[in-house]
C-alpha positions in Angstrom: 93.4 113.4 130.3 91.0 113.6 127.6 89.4 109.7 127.4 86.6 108.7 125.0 83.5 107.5 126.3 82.9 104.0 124.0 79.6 104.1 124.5 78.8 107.6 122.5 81.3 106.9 120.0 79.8 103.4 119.2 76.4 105.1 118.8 77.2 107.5 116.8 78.8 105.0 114.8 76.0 103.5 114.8 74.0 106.3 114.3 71.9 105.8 117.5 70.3 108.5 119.1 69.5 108.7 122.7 66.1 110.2 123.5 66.8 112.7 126.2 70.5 113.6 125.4 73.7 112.6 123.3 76.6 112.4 125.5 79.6 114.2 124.1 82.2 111.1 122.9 85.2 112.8 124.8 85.6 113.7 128.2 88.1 115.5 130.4 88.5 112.7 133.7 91.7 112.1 136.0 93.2 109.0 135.3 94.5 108.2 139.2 90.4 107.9 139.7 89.0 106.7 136.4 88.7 103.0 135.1 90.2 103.3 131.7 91.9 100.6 129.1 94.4 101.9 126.7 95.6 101.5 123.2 99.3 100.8 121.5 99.7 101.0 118.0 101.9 101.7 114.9 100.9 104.9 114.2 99.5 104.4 109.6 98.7 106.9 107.3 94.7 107.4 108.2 95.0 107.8 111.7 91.9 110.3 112.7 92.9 113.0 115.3 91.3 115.3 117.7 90.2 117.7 115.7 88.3 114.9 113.1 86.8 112.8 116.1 85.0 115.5 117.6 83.6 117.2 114.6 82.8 114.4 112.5 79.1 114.8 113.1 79.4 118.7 111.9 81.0 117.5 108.7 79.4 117.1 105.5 78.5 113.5 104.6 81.2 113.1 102.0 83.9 114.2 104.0 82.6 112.3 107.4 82.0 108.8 104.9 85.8 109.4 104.0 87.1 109.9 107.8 84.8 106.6 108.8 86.6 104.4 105.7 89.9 105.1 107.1 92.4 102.6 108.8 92.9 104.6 111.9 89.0 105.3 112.6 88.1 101.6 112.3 91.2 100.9 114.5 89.6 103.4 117.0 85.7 101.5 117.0 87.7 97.9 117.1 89.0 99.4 120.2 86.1 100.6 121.8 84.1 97.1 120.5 86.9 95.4 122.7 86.5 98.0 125.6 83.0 97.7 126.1 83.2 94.0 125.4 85.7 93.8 128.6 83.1 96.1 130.8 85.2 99.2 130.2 83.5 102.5 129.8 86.5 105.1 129.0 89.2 104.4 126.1 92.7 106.4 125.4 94.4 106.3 122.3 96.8 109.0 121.6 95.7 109.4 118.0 92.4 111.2 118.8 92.9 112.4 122.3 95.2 115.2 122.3 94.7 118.1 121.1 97.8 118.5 118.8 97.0 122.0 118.2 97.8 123.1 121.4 101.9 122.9 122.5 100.8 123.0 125.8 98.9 120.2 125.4 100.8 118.2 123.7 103.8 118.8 125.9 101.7 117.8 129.2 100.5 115.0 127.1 104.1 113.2 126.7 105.1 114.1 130.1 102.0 112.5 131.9 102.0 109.7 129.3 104.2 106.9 131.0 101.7 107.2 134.1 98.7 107.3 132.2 100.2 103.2 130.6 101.1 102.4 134.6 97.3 103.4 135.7 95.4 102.0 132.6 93.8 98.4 133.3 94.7 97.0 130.6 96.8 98.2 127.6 95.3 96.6 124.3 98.5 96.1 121.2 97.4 96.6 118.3 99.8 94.2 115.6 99.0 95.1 112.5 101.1 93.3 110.5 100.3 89.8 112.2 97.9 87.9 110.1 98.0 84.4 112.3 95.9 83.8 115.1 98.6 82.9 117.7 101.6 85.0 118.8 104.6 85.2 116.9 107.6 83.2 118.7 109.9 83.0 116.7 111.5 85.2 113.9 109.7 85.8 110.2 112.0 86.9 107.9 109.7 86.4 104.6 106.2 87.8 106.5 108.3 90.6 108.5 111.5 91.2 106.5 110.7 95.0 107.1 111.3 94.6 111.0 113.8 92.1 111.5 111.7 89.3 111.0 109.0 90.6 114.5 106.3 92.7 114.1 106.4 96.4 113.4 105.5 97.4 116.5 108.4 95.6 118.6 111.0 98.2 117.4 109.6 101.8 117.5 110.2 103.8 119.9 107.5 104.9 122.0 106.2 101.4 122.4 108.7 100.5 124.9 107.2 102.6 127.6 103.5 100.8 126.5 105.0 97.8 127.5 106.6 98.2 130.4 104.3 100.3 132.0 101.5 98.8 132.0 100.0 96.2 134.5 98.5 94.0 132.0 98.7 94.1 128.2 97.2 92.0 125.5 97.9 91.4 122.2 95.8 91.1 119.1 96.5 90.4 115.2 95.3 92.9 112.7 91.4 91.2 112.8 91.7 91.7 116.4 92.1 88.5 117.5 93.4 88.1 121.0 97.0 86.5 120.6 98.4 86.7 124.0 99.5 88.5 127.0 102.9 89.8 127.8 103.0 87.9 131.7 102.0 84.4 129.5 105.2 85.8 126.4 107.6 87.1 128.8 110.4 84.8 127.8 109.7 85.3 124.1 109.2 89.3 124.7 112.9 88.9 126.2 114.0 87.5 123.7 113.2 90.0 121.3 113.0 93.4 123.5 115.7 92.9 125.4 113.9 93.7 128.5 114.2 91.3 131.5 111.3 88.9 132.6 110.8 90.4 135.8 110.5 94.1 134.1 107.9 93.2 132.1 106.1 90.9 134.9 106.3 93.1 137.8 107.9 96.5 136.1 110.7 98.7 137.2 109.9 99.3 140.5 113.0 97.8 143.1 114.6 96.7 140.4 117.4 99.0 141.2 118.7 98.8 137.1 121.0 101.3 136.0 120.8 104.0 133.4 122.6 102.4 131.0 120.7 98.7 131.3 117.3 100.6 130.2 119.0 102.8 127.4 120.3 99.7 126.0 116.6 98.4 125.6 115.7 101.4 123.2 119.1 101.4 121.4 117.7 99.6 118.1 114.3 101.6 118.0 113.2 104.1 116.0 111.0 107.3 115.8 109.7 109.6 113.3 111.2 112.5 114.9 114.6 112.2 116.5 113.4 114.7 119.2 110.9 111.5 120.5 114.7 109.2 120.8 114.3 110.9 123.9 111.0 112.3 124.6 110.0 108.6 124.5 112.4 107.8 127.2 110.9 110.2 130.0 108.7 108.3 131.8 111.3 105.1 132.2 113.5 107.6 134.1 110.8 109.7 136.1 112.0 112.9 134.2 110.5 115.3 132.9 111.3 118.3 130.2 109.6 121.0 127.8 109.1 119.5 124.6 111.0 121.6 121.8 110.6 119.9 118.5 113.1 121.4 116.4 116.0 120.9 118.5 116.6 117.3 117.1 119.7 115.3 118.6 120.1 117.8 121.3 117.2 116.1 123.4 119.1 113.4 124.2 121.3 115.6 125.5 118.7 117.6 127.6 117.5 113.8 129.1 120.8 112.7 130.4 121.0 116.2 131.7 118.0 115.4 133.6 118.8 112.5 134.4 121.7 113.6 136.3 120.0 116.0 138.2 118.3 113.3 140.0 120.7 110.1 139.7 124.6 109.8 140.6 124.3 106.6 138.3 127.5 106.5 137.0 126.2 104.5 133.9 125.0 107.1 132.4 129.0 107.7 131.0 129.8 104.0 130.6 128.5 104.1 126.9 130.6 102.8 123.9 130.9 103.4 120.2 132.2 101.2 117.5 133.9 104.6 116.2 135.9 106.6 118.6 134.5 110.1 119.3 135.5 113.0 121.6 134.1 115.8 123.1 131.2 115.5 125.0 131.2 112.9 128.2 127.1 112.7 126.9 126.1 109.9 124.8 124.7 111.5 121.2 121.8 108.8 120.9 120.6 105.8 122.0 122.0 103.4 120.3 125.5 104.2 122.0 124.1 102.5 125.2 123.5 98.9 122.7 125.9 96.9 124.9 125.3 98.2 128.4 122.6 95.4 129.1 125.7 94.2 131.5 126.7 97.1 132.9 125.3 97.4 136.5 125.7 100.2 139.5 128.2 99.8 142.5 127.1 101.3 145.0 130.1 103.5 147.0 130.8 101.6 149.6 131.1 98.0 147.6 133.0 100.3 145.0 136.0 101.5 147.6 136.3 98.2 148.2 136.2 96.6 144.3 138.7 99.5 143.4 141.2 98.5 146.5 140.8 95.2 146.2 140.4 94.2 143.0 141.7 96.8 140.4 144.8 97.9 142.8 145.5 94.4 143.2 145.2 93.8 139.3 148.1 96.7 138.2 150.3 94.9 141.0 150.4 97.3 143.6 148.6 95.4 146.5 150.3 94.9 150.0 151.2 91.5 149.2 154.0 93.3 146.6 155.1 95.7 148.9 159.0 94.6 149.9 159.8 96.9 152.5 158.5 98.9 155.5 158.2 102.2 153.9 156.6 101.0 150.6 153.7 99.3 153.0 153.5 102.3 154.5 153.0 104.1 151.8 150.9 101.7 150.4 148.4 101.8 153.6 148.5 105.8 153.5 146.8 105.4 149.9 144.2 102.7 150.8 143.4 104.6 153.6 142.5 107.7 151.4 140.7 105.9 149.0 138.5 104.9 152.3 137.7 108.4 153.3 136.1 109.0 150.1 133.3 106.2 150.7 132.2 108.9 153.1 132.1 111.9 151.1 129.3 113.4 149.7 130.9 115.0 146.5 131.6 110.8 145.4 127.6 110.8 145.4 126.7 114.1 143.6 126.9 115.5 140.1 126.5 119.4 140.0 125.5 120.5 136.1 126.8 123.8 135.6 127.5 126.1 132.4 131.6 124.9 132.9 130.4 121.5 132.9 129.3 118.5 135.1 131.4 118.6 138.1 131.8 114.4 139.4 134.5 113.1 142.3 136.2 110.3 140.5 139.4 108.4 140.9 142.1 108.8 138.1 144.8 107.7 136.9 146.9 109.8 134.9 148.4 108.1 131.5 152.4 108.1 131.0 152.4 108.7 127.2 150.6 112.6 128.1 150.2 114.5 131.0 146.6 115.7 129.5 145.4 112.5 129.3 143.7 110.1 132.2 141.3 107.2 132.7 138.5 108.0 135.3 137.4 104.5 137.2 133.4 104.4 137.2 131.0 103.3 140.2 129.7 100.9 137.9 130.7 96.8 136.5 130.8 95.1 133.4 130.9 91.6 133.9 132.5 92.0 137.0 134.9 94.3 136.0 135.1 97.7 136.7 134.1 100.5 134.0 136.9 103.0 133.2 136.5 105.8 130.7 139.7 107.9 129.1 139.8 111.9 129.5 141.2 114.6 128.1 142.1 118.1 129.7 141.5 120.6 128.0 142.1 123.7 130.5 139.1 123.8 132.4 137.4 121.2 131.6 137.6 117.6 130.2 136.5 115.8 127.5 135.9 112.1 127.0 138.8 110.9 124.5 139.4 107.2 123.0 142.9 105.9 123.6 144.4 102.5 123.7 147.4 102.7 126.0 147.9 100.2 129.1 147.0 101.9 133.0 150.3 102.8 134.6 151.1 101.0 138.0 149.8 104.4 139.8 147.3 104.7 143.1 144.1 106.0 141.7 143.3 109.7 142.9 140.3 111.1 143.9 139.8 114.8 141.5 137.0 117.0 141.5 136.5 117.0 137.5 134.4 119.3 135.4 133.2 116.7 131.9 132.1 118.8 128.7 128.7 117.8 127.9 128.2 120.1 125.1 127.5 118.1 121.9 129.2 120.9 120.0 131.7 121.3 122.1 135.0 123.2 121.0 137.9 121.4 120.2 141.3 121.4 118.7 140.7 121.2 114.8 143.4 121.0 112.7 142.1 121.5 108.5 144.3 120.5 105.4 143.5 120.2 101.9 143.2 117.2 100.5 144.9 117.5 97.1 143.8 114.3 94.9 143.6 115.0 91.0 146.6 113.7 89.9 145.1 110.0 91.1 143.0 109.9 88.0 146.0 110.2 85.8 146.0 106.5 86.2 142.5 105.9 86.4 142.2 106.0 90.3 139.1 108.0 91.6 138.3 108.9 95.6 135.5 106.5 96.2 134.4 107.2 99.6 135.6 107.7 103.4 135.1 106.0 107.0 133.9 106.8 109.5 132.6 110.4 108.6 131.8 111.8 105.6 133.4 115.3 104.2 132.8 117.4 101.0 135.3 119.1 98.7 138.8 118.8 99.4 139.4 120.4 103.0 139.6 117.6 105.8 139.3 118.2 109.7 140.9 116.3 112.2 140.6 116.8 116.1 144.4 117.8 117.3 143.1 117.2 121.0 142.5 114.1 121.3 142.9 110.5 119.0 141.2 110.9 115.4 141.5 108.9 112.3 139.6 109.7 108.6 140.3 106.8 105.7 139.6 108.0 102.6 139.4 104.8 99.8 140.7 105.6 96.4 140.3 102.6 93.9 141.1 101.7 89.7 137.2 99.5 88.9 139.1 98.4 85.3 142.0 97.1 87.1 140.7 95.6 90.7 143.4 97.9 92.2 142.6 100.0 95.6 143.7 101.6 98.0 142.8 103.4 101.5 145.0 106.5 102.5 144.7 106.9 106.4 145.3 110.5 108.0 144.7 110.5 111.9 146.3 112.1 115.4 147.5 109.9 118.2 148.4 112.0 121.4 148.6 115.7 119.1 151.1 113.8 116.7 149.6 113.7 112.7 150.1 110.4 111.3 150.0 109.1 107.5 149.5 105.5 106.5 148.9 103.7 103.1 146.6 100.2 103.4 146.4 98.4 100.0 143.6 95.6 99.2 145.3 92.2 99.1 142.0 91.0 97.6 140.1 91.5 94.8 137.2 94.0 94.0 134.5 91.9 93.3 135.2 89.9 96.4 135.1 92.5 98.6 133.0 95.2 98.8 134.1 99.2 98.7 132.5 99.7 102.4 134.1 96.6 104.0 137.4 98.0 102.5 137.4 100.9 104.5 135.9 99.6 107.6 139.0 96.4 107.5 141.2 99.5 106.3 140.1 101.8 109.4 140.1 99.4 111.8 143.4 97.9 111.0 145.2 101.2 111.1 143.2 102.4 114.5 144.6 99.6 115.9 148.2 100.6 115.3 148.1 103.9 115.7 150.4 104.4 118.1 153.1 102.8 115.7 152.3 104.5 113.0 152.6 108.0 114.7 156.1 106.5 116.2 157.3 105.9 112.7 156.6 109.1 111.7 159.7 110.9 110.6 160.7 114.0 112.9 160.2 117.0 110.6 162.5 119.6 111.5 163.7 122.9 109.7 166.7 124.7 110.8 166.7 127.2 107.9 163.7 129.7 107.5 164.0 129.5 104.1 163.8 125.7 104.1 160.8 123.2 104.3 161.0 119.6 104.7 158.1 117.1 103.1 157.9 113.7 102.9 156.7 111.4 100.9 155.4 108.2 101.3 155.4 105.2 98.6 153.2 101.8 98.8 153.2 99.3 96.2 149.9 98.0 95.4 149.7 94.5 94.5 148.9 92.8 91.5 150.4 95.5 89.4 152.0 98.4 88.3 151.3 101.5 90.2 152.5 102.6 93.9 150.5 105.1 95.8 152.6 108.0 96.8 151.4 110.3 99.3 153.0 113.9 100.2 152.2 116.2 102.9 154.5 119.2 104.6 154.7 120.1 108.3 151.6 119.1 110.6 151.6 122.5 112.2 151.3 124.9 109.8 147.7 125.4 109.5 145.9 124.3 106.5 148.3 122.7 105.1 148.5 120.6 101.8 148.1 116.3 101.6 148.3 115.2 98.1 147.8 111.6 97.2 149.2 110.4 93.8 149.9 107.3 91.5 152.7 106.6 90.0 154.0 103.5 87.8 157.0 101.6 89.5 158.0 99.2 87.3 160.4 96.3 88.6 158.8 97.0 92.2 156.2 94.5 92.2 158.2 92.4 94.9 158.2 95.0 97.2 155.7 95.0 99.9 157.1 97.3 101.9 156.2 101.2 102.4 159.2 103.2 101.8 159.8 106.5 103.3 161.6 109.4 101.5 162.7 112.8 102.8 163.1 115.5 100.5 164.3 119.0 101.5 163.0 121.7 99.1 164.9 124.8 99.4 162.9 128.2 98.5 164.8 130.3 96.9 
């Protein structure tokens, strides 16, 4: 590693010239057998890099005066005033000492950079934005309304490793005061991190946390680059990877892919999304990982055990409900099966492959589809076992989102294959969203939950559960409405939610959140009460229509669509004055059969 010597760079800041030679301010030295202190920082907008600090003496004196005025290079002498103050003779700071020039360099940099925080002395945090002379303990929402009320530098991204890593780190304010130290704030760094007391006292040696526990500790920070969501993340699982900025979100993917490779920590899948997805068993960031700060490893031996005892016991088949000899018999066969697999070394391995990342789980297979099944975890939430819903789709599966009840079945161990591409292929089904007519009456499309889509065509996955809202709404009259078209189980749905409360009380957003939500929540009913649509005449086509009054006046949102199969086929939402209506609450369904002549 590349450390500055504080001693040169304070002379030549000082313009001090040692008689018989000037030691170059940079060195190359190993940092398992150098004394070194270290520096963490929110990176401003005058940071000095490699390139500036060495050749600032070959600079004209214009240009050098403007490099010495700037943020960053008095942030670099405060350091190495503090360094030498604390009888250190070598500083890091990743501003000036890499080479950003070279890829190779840069690359090596971010993968050494977790042990070069664990082997520094000391670890100096730099908080700009603190003015006081004492740590901040509790939350500023008028000082620090930019970051949640705690400084800057508590919710970016690469500063998690710089304070875990580390042995000792001290805090100063932005006159370089010294504030604190994270052993004496380990309750208040908690607090606000996330992190556990005995991580940041000891670090995460024997702690024996799972995947997901430290992913949720960076789900609320942020990067300049989404390539560093996961570069930044390395070091806290002892991986390691070719840095490829460009590739954006697929970096996350590469680090749980890693991740595996050395870990059967069955965590790594128990993440959760406040809106459903499918495809890939992966995680897409971060943040999906924000409530796994419960969620802890079961090892395979306490997990045979949980999943006999426990969960078979909770779906009532245990041996206490067995009535006769041959259902105990039976019932003893399974246990006894589940047993043998504590043993087996496919439970304990993942295999990444091009076909997808082959795991040994138990399953259990759903009774509303015979593609779908819930794969029970080696991992607890709260005491309760983790289970995650699958899909097949041929070869492989792909992680779904479904809300039906577990069957009373024996869980089976299955050699599964998980789709971890992020674009992964899936059943699509596109139809055209046909919506002019709505502004007949003053009624414009004024957004959609939980995705976002262009133009008139709309795409729904056919595979697995899917639901788009799209909000429509009359400003002069208060009137909305949120039209709802989704899949539950390879069935298309269509539902109509009107706003019982006014526009100004409500806003457009929270509509279609309330909207979604409400109608995720039943979908299952709502594809059930979907009329069967049937043709027995080539030359005939059934479409429905579907009527909602919407309080407070006039109008009723129609909606009309044709047969879910035929591919890109035509929604059109409408509205229409039904006078003498304004009683009805209730959606009525129409069938009309159009004969094509």
């Amino acid at each position: 590693m590349k450390l500055l010597n504080v001693e040169a760079v304070l002379n030549r800041d000082n313009g001090i010239q040692q008689a018989r030679q000037r030691p170059e301010v940079m060195q190359e030295l190993h940092d398992a057998t150098t004394r070194y202190v270290i520096l963490s920082h929110r990176w401003g907008t005058e940071e000095v890099d490699y390139e500036a600090m060495i050749g600032l003496t070959k600079m004209e004196e214009e240009e050098r005066e403007e490099v010495r005025h700037r943020n960053g290079f008095r942030k670099i002498i405060e350091s190495c005033k503090q360094a030498m103050k604390d009888g250190y003779k070598w500083l890091w700071i990743d501003t000036c000492c890499i080479d950003k020039r070279s890829s190779a360099e840069l690359s090596e940099a971010i993968n050494s950079m977790y042990r070069w925080y664990q082997n520094a002395q000391v670890c100096y945090v730099y908080l700009n934005d603190v003015n006081e002379p004492v740590f901040p303990t509790k939350k500023d929402d008028n000082q620090l309304c930019q970051s949640n009320g705690w400084p800057e530098w508590f919710e970016r991204g690469w500063t998690l490793q710089e304070l875990i890593a580390p042995k000792q780190v001290e805090f100063f304010n932005r006159n370089w005061v010294l504030i604190g130290n994270k052993r004496r704030f380990a309750r208040v760094l908690e607090k606000v991190t996330g992190i556990p007391r005995e991580v940041l006292k000891e670090g995460l040696a024997g702690k024996g946390l799972s995947v997901a526990q430290i992913m949720s500790w960076a789900a609320d920070r942020k990067t300049t680059r989404a390539e560093d969501r996961a570069y930044s993340l390395m070091g806290l699982f002892g991986v390691n990877m070719p840095m490829l900025y460009g590739e954006g979100r697929k970096a996350f993917q590469r680090l749980q892919l890693e991740i595996i490779r050395v870990s059967s920590d069955h965590t790594i899948f128990a993440w959760r999304t406040s809106v459903p997805r499918t495809g890939s068993v992966l995680a897409a960031d971060p943040s999906d990982f924000r409530d796994g700060g419960d969620i802890v490893k079961v090892e395979p031996s306490e997990f045979i055990d949980k999943l006999i005892d426990e969960y078979i016991e909770e779906i009532g088949l245990g041996y206490s409900k067995c009535r006769d000899v041959d259902s105990r018999a039976r019932h003893q066969h399974k246990v006894a099966v589940l047993r043998d697999a504590k043993v087996s070394q496919q439970f304990c391995t993942f295999t990444v492959s091009n076909t997808g990342i082959q795991v040994h789980l138990p399953v259990v297979p759903s009774h509303h589809s015979l593609s779908h099944f819930t794969a029970i975890l080696a991992c607890s939430s709260q005491g309760n076992l983790v289970t995650v819903d699958l899909v097949s789709t041929g070869t492989s599966f792909d992680r779904t989102s479904t809300n039906f009840s577990l069957p009373a079945t024996y869980p089976e161990f299955k050699t599964l294959h998980l789709t971890y591409h992020q674009d992964a292929n899936e059943a699509c089904c596109e139809l055209v969203l046909d919506d002019k007519h709505a502004s007949y009456y003053g009624f414009t499309r004024r957004g959609t939950y939980p995705r976002v889509f262009t133009g008139d065509t709309v795409t729904l996955s056919s595979l697995t559960d899917d639901l788009i809202v799209i909000v429509y709404s009359n400003d002069a009259s208060g009137s909305r409405f949120a039209v709802g078209l989704g899949y539950y189980f390879g069935r298309g749905w269509v539902h109509v939610v009107c706003d019982d409360h006014p526009v100004a009380r409500v806003e457009r957003s929270d509509f279609a959140v309330r909207a979604y939500d409400r109608m995720w929540s039943a979908r299952a009913e709502h594809s059930q009460r979907m009329p069967k649509q049937e043709c027995n005449n080539e030359r005939c086509r059934d479409h429905f229509v579907k009527h909602a009054h919407l309080p407070r006046s006039i109008w009723a949102a129609r909606v009309v669509w044709g047969r879910w199969e035929v591919a890109s086929f035509r929604v059109m939402v409408d509205v229409e004055q039904c006078p003498g209506c304004s009683l009805i609450r209730q959606a009525l369904w129409t069938r009309l059969a159009i004969h094509i002549c």
